[in-house]
Biopython code that builds the backbone (N, CA, C, O; Angstrom):
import numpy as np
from Bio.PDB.StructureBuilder import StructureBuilder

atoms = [
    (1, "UNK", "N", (0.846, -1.179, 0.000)),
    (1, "UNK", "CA", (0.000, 0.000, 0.000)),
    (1, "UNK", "C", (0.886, 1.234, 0.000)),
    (1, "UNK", "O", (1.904, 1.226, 0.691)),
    (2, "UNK", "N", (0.542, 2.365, -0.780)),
    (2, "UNK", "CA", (1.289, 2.903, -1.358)),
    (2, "UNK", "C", (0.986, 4.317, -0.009)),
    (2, "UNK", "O", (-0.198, 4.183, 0.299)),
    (3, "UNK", "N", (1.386, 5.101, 0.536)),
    (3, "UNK", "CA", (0.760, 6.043, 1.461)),
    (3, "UNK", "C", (1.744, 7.383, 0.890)),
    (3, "UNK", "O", (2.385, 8.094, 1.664)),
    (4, "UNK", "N", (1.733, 7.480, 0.102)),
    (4, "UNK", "CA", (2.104, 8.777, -0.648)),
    (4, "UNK", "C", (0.861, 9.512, -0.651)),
    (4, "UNK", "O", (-0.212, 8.969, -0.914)),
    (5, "UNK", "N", (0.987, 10.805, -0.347)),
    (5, "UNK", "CA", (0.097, 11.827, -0.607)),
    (5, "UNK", "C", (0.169, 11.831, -1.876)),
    (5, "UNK", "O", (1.165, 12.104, -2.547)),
    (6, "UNK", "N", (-1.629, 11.316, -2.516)),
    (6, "UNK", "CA", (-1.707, 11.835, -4.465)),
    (6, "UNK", "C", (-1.468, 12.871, -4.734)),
    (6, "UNK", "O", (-1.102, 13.555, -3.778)),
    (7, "UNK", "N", (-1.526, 13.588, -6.131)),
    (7, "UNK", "CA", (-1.270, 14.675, -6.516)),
    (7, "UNK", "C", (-2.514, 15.006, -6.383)),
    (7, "UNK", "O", (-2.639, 16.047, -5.738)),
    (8, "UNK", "N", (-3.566, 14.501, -6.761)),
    (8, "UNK", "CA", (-4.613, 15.245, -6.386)),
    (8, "UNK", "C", (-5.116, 15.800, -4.999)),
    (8, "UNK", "O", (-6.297, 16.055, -4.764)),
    (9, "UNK", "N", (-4.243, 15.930, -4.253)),
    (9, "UNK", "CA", (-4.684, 16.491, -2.804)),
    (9, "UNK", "C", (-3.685, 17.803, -2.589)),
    (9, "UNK", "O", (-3.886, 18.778, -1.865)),
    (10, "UNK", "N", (-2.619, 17.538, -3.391)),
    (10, "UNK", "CA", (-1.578, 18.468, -2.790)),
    (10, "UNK", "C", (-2.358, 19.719, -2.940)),
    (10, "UNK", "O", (-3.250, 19.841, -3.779)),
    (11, "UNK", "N", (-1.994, 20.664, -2.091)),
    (11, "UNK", "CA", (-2.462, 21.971, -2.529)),
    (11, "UNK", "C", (-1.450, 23.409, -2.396)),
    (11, "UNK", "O", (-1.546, 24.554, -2.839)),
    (12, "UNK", "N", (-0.716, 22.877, -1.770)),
    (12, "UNK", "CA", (0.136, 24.524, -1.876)),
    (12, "UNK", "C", (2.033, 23.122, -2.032)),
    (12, "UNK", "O", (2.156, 21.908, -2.192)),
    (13, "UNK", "N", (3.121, 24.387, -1.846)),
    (13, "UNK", "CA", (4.651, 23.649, -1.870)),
    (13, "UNK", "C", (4.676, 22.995, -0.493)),
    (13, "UNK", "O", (5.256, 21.921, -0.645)),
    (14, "UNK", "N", (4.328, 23.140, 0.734)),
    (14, "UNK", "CA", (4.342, 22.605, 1.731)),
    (14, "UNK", "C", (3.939, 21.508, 1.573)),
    (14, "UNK", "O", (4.907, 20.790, 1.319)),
    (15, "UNK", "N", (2.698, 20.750, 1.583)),
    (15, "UNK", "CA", (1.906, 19.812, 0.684)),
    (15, "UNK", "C", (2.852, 18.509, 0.104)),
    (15, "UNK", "O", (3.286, 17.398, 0.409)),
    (16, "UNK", "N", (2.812, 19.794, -1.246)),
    (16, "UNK", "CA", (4.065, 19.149, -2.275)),
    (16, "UNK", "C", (5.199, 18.322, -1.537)),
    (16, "UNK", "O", (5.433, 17.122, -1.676)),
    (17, "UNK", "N", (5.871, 19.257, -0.697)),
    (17, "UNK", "CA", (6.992, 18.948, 0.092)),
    (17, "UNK", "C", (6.864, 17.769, 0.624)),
    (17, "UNK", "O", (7.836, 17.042, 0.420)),
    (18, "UNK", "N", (5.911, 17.256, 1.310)),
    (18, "UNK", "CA", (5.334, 16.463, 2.638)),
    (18, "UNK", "C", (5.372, 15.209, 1.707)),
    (18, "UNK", "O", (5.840, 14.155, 2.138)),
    (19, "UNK", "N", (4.735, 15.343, 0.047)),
    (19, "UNK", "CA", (4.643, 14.157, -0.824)),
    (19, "UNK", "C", (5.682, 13.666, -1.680)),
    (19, "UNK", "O", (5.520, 12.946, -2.666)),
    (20, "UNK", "N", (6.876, 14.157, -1.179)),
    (20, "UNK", "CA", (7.751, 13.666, -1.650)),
    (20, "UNK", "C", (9.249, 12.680, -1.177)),
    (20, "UNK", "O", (10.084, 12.933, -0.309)),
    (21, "UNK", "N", (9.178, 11.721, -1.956)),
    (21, "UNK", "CA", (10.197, 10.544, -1.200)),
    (21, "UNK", "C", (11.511, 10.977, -0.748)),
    (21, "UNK", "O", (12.033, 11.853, -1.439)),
    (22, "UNK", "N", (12.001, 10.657, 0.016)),
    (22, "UNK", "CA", (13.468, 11.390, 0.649)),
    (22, "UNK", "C", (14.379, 10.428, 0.698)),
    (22, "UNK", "O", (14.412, 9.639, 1.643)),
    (23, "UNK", "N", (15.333, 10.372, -0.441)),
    (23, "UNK", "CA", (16.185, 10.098, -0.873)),
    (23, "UNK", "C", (16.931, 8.907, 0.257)),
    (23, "UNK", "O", (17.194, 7.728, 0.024)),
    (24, "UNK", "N", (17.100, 9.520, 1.245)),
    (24, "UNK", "CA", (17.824, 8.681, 2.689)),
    (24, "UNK", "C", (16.853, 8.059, 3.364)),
    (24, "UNK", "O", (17.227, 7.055, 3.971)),
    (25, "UNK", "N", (15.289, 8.451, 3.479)),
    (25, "UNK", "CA", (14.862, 7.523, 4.443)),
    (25, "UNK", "C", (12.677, 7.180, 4.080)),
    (25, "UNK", "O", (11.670, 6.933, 4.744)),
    (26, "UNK", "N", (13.085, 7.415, 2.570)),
    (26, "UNK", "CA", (11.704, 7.132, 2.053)),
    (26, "UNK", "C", (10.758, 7.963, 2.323)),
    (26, "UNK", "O", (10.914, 9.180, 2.222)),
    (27, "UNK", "N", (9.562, 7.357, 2.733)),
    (27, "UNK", "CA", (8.513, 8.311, 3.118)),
    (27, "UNK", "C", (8.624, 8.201, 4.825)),
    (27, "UNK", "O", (7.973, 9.015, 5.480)),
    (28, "UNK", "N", (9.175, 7.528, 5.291)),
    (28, "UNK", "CA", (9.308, 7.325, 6.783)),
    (28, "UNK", "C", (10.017, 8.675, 7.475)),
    (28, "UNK", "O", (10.281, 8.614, 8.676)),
    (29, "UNK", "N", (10.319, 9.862, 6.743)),
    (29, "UNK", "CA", (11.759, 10.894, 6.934)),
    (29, "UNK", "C", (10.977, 11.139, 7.856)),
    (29, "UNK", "O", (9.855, 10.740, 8.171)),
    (30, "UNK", "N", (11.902, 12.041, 8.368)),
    (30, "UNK", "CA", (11.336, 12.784, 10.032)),
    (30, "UNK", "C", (10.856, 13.953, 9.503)),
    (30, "UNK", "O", (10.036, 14.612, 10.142)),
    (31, "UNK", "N", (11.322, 14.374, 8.223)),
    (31, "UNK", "CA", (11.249, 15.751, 7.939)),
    (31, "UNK", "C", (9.670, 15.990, 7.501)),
    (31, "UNK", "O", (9.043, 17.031, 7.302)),
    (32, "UNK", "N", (9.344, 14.808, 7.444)),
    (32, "UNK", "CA", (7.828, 14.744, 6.387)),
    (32, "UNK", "C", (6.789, 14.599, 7.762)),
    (32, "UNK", "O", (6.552, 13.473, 8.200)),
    (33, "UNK", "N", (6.251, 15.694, 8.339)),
    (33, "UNK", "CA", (5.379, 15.516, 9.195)),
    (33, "UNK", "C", (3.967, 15.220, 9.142)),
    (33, "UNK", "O", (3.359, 14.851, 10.147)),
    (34, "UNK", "N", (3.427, 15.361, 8.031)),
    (34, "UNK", "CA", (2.031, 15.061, 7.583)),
    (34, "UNK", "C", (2.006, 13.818, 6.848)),
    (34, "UNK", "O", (2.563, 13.593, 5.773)),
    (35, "UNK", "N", (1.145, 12.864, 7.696)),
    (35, "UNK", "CA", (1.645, 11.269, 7.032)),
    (35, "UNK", "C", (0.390, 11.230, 6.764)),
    (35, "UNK", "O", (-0.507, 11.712, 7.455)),
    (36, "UNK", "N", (0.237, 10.424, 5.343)),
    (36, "UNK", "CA", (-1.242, 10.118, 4.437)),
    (36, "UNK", "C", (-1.633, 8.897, 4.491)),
    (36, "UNK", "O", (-0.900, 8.060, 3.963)),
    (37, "UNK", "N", (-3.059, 8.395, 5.228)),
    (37, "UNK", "CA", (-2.886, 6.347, 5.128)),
    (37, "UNK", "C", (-4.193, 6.683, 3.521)),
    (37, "UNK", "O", (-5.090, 7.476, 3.233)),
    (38, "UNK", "N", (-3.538, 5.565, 2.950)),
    (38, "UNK", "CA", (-4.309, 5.982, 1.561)),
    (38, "UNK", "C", (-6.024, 4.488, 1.779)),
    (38, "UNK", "O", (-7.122, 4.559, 1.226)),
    (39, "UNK", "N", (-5.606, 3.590, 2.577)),
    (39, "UNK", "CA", (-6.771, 2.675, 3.056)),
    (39, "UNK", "C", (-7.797, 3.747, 3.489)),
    (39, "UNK", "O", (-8.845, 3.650, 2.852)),
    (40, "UNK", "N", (-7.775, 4.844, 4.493)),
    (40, "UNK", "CA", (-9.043, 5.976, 4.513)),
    (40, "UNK", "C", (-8.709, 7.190, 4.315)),
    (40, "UNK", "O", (-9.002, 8.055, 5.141)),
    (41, "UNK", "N", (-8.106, 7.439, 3.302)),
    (41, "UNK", "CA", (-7.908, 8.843, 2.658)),
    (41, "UNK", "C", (-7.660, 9.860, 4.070)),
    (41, "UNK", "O", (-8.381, 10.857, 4.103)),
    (42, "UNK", "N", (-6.590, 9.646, 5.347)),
    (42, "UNK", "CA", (-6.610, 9.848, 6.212)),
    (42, "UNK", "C", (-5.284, 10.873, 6.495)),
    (42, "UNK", "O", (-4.211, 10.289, 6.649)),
    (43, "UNK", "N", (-5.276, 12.320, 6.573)),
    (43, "UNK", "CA", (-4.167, 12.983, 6.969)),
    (43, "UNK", "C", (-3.902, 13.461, 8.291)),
    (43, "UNK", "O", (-4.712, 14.218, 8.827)),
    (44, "UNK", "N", (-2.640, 13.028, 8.997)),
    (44, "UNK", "CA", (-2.838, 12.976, 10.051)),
    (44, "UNK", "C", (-0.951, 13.572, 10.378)),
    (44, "UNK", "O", (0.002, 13.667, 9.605)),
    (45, "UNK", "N", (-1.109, 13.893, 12.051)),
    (45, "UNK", "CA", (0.117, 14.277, 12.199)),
    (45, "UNK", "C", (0.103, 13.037, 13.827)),
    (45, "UNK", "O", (-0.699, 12.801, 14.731)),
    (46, "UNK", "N", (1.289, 12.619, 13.488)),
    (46, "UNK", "CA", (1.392, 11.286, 14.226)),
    (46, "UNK", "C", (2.731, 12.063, 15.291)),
    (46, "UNK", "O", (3.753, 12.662, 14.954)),
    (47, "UNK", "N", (2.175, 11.729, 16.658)),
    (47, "UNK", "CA", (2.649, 11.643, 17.908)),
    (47, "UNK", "C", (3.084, 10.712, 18.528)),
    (47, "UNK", "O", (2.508, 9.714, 18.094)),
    (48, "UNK", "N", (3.848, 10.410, 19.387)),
    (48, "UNK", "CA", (4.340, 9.163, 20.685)),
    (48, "UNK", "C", (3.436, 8.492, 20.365)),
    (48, "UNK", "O", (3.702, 7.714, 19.449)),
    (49, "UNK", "N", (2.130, 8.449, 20.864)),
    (49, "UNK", "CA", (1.338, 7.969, 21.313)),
    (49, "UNK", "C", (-0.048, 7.857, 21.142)),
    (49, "UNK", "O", (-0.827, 7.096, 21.715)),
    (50, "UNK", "N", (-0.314, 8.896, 20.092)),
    (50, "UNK", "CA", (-1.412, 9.554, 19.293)),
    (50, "UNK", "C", (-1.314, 10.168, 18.159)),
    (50, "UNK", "O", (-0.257, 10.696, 17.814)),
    (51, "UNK", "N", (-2.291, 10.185, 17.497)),
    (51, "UNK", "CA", (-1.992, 10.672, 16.064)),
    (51, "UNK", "C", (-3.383, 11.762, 15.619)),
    (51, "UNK", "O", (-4.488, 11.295, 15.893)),
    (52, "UNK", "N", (-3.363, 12.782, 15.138)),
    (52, "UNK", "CA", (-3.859, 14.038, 15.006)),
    (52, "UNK", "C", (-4.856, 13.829, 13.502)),
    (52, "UNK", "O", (-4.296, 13.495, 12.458)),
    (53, "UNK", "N", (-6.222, 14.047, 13.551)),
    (53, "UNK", "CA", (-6.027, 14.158, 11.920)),
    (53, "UNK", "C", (-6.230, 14.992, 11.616)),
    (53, "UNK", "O", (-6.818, 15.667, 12.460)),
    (54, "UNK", "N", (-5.991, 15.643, 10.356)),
    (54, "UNK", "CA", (-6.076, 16.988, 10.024)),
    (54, "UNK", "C", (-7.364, 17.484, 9.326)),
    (54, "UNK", "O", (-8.136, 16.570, 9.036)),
    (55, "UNK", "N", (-7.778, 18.770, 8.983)),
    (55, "UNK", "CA", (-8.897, 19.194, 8.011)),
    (55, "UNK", "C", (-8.554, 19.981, 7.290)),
    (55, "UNK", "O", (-9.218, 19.952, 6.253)),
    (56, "UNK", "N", (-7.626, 20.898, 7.312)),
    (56, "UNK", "CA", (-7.036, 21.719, 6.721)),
    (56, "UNK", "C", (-5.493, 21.409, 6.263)),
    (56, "UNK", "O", (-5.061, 20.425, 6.863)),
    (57, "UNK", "N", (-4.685, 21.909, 5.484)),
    (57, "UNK", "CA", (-3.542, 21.958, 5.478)),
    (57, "UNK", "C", (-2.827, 22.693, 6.138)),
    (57, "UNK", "O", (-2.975, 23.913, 6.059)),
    (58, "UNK", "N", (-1.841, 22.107, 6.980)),
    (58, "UNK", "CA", (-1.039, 23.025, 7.916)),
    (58, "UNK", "C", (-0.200, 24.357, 7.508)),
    (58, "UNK", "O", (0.309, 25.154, 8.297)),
    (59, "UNK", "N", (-0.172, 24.421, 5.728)),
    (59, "UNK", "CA", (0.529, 25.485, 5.422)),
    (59, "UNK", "C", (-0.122, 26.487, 4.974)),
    (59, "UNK", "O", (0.127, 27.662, 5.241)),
    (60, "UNK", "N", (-1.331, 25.930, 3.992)),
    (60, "UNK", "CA", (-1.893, 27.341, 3.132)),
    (60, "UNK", "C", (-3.457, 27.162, 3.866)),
    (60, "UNK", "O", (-4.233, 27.938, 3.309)),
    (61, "UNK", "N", (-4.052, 26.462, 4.820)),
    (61, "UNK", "CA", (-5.001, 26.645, 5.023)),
    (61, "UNK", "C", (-6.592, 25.791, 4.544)),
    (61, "UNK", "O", (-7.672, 25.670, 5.123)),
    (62, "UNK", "N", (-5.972, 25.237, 2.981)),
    (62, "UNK", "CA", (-6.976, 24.931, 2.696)),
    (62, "UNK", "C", (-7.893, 23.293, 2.831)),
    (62, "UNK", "O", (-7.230, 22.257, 2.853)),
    (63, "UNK", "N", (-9.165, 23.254, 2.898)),
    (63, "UNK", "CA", (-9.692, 22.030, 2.973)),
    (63, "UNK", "C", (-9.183, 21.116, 2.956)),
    (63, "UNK", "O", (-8.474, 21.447, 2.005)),
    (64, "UNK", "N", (-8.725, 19.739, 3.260)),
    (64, "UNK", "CA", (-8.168, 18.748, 2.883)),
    (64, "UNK", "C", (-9.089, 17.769, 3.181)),
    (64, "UNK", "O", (-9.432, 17.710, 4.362)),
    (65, "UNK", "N", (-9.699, 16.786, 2.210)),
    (65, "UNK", "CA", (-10.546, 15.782, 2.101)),
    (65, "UNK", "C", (-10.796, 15.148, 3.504)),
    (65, "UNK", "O", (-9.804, 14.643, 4.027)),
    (66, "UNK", "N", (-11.806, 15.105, 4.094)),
    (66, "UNK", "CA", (-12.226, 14.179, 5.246)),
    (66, "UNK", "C", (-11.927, 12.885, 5.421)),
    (66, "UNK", "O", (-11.834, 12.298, 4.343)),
    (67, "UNK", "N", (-11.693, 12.044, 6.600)),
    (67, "UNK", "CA", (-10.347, 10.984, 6.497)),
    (67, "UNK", "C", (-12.402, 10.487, 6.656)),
    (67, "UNK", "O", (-13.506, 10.878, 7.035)),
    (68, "UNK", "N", (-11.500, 9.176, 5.905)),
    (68, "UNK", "CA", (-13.071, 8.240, 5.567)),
    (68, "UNK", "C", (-12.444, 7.057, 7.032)),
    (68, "UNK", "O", (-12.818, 5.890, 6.919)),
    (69, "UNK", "N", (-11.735, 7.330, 8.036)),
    (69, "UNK", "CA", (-11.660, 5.943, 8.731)),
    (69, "UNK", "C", (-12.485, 5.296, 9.585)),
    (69, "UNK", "O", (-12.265, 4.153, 9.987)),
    (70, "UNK", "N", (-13.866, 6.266, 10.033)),
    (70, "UNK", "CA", (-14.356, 5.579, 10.272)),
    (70, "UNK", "C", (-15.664, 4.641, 9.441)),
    (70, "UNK", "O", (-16.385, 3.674, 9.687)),
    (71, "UNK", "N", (-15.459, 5.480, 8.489)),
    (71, "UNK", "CA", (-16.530, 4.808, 7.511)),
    (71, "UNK", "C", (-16.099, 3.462, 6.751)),
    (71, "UNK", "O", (-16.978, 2.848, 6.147)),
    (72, "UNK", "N", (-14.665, 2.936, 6.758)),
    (72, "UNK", "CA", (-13.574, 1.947, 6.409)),
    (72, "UNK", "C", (-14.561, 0.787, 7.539)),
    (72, "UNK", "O", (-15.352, -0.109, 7.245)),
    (73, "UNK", "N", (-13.993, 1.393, 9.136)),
    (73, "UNK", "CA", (-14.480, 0.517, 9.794)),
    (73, "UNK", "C", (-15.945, -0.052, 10.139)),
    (73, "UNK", "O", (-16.088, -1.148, 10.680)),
    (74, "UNK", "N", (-16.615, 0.466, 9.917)),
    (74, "UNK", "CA", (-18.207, 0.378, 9.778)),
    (74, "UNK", "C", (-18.655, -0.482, 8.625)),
    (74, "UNK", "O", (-19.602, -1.268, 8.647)),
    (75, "UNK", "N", (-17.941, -0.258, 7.731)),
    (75, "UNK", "CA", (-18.343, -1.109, 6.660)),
    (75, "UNK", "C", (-17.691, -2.585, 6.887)),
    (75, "UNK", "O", (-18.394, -3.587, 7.022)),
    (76, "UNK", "N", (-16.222, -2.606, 6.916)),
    (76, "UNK", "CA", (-15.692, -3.907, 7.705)),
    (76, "UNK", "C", (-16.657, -4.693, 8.845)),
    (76, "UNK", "O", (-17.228, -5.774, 8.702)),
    (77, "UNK", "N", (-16.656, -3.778, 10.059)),
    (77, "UNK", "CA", (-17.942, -4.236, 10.753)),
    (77, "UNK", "C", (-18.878, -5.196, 10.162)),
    (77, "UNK", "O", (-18.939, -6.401, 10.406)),
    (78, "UNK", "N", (-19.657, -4.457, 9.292)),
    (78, "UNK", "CA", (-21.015, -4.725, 8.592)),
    (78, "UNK", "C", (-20.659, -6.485, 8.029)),
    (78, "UNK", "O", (-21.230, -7.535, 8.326)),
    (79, "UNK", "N", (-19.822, -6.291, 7.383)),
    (79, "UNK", "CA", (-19.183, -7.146, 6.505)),
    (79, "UNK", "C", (-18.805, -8.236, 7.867)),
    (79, "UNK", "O", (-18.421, -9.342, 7.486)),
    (80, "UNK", "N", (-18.860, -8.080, 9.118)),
    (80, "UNK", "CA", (-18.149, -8.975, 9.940)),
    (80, "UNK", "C", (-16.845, -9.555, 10.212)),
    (80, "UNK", "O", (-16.690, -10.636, 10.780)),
    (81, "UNK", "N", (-15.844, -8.750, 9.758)),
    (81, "UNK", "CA", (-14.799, -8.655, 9.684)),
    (81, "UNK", "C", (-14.436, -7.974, 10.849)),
    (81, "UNK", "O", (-15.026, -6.951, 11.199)),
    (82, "UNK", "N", (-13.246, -8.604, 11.653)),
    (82, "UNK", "CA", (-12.681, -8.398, 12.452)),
    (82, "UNK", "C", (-10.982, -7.277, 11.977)),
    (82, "UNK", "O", (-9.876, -7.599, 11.542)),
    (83, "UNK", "N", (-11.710, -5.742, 12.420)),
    (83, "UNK", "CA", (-10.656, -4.774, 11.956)),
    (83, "UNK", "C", (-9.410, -4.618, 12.285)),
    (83, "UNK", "O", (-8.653, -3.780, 11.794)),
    (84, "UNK", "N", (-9.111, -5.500, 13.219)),
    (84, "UNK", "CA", (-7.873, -6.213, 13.796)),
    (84, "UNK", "C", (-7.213, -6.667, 13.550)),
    (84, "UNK", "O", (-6.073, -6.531, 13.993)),
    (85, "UNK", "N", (-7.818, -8.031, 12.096)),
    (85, "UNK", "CA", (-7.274, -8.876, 11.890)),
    (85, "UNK", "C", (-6.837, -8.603, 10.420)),
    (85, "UNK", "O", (-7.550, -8.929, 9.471)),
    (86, "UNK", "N", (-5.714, -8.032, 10.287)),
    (86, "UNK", "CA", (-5.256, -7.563, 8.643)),
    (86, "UNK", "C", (-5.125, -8.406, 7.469)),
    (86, "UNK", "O", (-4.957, -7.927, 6.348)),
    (87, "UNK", "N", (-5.222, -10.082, 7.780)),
    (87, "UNK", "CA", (-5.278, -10.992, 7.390)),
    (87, "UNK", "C", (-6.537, -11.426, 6.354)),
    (87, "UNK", "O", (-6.550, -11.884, 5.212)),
    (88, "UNK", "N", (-7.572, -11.060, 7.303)),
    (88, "UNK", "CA", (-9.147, -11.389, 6.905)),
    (88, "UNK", "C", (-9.675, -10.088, 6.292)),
    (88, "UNK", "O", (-10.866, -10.073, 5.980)),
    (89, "UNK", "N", (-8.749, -8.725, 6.031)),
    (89, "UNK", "CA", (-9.321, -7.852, 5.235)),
    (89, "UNK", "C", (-9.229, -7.870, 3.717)),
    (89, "UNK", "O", (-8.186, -7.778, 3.070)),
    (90, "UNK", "N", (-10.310, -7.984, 3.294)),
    (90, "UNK", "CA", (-10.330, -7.795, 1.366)),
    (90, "UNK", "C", (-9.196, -6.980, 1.092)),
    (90, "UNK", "O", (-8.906, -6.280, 2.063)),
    (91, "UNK", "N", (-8.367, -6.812, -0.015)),
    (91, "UNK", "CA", (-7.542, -6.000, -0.299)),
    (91, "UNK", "C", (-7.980, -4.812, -0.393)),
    (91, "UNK", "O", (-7.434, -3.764, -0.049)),
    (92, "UNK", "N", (-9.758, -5.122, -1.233)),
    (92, "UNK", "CA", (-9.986, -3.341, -1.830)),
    (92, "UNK", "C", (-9.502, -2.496, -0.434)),
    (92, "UNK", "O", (-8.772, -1.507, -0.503)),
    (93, "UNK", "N", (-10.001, -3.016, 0.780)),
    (93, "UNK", "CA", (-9.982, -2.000, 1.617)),
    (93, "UNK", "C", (-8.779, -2.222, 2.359)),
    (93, "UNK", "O", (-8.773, -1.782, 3.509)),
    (94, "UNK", "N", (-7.543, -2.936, 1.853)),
    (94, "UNK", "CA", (-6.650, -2.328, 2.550)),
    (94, "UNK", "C", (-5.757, -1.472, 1.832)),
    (94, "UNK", "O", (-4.589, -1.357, 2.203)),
    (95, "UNK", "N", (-6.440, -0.541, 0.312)),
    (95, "UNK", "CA", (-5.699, -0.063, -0.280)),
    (95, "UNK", "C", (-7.078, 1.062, -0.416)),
    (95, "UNK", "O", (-8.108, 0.991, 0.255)),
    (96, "UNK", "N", (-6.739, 2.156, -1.543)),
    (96, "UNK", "CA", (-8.154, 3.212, -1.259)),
    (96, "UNK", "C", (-8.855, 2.976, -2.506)),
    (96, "UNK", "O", (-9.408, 3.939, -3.036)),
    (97, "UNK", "N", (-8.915, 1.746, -3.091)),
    (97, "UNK", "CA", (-10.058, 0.752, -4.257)),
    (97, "UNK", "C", (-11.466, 1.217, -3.429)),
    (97, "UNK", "O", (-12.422, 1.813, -3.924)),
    (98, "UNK", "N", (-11.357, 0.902, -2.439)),
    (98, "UNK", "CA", (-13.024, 0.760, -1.860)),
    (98, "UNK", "C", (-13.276, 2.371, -1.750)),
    (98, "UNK", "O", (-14.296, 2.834, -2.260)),
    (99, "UNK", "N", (-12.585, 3.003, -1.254)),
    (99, "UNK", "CA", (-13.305, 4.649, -1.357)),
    (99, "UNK", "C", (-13.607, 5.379, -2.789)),
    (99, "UNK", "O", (-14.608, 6.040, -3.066)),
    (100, "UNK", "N", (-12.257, 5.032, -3.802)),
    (100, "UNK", "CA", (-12.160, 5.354, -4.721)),
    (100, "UNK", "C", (-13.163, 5.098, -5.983)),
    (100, "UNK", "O", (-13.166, 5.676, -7.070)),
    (101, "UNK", "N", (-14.202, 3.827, -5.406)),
    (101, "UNK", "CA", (-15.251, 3.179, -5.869)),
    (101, "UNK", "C", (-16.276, 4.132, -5.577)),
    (101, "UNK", "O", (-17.062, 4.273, -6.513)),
    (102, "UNK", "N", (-16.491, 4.771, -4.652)),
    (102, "UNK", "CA", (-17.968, 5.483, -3.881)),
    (102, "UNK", "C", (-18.334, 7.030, -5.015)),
    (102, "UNK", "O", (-19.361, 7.569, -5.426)),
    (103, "UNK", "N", (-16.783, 7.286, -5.172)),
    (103, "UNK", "CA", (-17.317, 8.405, -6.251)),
    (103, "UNK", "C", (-18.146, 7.909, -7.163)),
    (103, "UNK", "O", (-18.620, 8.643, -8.031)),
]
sb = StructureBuilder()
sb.init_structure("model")
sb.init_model(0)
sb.init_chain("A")
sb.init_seg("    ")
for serial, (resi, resn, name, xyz) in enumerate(atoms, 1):
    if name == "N":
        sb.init_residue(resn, " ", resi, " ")
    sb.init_atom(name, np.array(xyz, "f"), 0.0, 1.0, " ", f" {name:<3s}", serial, name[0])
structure = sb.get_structure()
């Protein structure tokens, strides 16, 4: 699963910045503080111990798509799938096939 911020989200160079691979340490860099899970279209700023999600972009302000995670898990739910178990999840939804379907 690919967790690159798409191009279609970027919105200002900060953005840009955040979506791009770093040469020495991938997308894992320290420098890249806004991490994207592409399974619920989810932007978030990840802590010790907690992780933040965002609505806006931290640089220019603007909208940034609503993280679909809990709507991921609800549907798993439904489906009776145990969201725990990464094993027993369909692929669509461990990649963003299943959101990318709803449009």
């Amino acid at each position: 699963m690919s967790n690159q911020i798409p191009e279609e989200f970027i919105c200002c160079d900060g953005m840009r910045g955040q979506s791009k691979k770093c040469s020495q340490h991938s997308f894992e860099c320290p420098d890249n503080v806004v991490k994207y899970k592409a399974n619920s279209r989810s932007f978030y700023l990840e802590g010790v111990n907690a992780a933040y999600i965002l609505s806006f972009c931290p640089w220019c302000g603007e909208k940034i798509p609503e993280s679909l995670h809990d709507q991921r898990i609800d549907i798993l739910e439904k489906l009776g799938i145990d969201v725990f178990d990464e094993a027993h999840i369909p692929e669509e939804y461990k990649t963003d096939t299943w959101w990318r379907m709803l449009k």
